[in-house]
Structures are given as structure tokens and as C-alpha cells.
C-alpha positions in Angstrom: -6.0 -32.6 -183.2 -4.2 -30.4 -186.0 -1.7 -29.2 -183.4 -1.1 -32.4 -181.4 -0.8 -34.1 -185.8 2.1 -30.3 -186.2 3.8 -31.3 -183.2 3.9 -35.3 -183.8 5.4 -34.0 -186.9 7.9 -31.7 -185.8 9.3 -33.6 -183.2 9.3 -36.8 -184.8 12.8 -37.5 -186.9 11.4 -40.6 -189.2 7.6 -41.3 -190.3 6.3 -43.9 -192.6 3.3 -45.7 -193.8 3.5 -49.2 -193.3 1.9 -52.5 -191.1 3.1 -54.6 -188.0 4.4 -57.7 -189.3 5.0 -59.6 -186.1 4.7 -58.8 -182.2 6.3 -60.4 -179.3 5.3 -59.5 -175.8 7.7 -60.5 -172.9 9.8 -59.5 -169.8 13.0 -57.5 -169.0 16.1 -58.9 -167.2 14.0 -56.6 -164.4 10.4 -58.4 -165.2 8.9 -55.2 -166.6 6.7 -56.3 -169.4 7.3 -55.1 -173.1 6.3 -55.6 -176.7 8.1 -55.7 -179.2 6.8 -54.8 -183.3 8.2 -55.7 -186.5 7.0 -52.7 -188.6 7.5 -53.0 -192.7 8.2 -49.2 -193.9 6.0 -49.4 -197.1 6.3 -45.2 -197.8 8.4 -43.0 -196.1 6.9 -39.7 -195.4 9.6 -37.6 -193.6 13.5 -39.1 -192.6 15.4 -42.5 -194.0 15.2 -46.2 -193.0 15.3 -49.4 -194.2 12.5 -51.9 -195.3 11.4 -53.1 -191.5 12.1 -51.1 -188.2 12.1 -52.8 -185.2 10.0 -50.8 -181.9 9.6 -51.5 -178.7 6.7 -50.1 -176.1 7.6 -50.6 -172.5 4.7 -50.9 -169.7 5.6 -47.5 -168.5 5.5 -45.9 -172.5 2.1 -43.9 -173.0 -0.6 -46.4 -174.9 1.4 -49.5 -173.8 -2.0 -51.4 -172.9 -3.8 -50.4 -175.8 -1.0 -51.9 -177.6 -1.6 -55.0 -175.9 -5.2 -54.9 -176.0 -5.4 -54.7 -179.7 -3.4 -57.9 -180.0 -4.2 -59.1 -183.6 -5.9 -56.0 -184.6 -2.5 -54.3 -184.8 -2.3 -56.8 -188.3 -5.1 -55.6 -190.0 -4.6 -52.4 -190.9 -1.5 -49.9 -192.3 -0.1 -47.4 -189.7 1.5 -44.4 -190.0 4.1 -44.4 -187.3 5.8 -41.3 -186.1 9.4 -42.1 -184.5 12.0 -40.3 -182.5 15.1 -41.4 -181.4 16.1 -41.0 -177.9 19.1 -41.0 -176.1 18.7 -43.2 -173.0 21.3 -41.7 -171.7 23.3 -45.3 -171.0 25.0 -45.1 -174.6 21.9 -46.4 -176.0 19.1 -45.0 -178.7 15.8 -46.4 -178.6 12.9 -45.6 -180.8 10.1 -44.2 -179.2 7.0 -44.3 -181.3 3.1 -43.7 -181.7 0.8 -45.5 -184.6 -1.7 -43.5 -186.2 -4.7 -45.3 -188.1 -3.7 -44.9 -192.1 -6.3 -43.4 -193.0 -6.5 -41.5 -196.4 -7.3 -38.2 -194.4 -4.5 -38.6 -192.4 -1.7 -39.3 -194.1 -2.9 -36.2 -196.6 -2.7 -33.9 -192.7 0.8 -35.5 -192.5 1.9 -35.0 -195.8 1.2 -31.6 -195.5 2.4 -31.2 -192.5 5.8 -32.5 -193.6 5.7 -30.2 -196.9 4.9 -26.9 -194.9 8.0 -27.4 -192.2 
């Protein structure tokens, strides 16, 4: 767990503390299911943004259907979310992300983390 929370961490250019606001599943031009998440940034931990990000998992992103299966559980509790920007290599940067239970244990691994890097 430590080194999968070290490389989360180092790879990931913005993480915050914050809750899914609102969530939208639907359909590419292409039919490939998505979902797309309001997240408010309540505490940034490492990088810069705004107050709200907006993320989007695609059917083929790892822990797509547990996104989905967790429908309104994804309200009930803070997140911290770990984002990287990728180049999609069509002139477009997307943000791929993973959402981490805000737990006090946790965000004290990823604080220090942050600090020792």
C-alpha cells in the first residue's frame, strides 16, 4: 500500500481533498459509456486548481464500474483524488484520476508523502 500511496503521489501533478458534487453518466458520439464528476477542491495537498474540477472515467479507465456501482455513495463522503494530466495525443488533455477514501490516516500518508518528495 505505502508504495502504490509513493507512486500515486509522484506521478500525480494535482491532489486535493474534497467531495463529488454532481455525476452524470452518459454516451460518446461512439456509444462508449462515461461518467462524468463534479469534484469541489476543499484542500489542496500538492499542485493548483480552482474551487471545482471537472473528471471524467471512461468504461475502459481502471475502476470505471465501481464508479458506477457506488452511485450515490460517491456523495457521502470527502475524497482525496489524485490527478494527472494526459496528453491524448489529439491536442487534447484530459484528467485522469483515482479517489481515495478521506480518511484521517490517509491524508496524513499523503501529506507526508507530498512533504518528503
Amino acid at each position: 500500500w505505502e508504495r502504490e500511496l509513493s507512486g500515486r503521489v509522484e506521478r500525480a501533478d494535482l491532489i486535493f481533498v474534497g467531495g463529488v458534487e454532481s455525476s452524470r453518466e452518459g454516451q460518446d458520439g461512439k456509444g462508449r459509456p462515461f461518467l462524468d464528476l463534479t469534484a469541489e477542491v476543499d484542500r489542496t495537498l500538492k499542485g493548483k486548481h480552482g474551487r471545482s474540477l471537472a473528471l471524467r472515467a471512461r468504461e475502459r479507465d481502471p475502476g470505471f464500474s465501481g464508479l458506477v456501482r457506488a452511485g450515490d455513495r460517491l456523495y457521502s463522503s470527502p475524497f482525496v483524488v489524485f490527478v494527472k494530466w494526459n496528453d491524448e495525443g489529439d491536442g487534447s488533455v484530459r484528467a485522469r484520476f483515482h479517489l481515495a477514501y478521506a480518511s484521517a490516516f490517509v491524508i496524513n500518508a499523503v501529506r507526508e508523502e507530498v512533504d518528503s518528495k
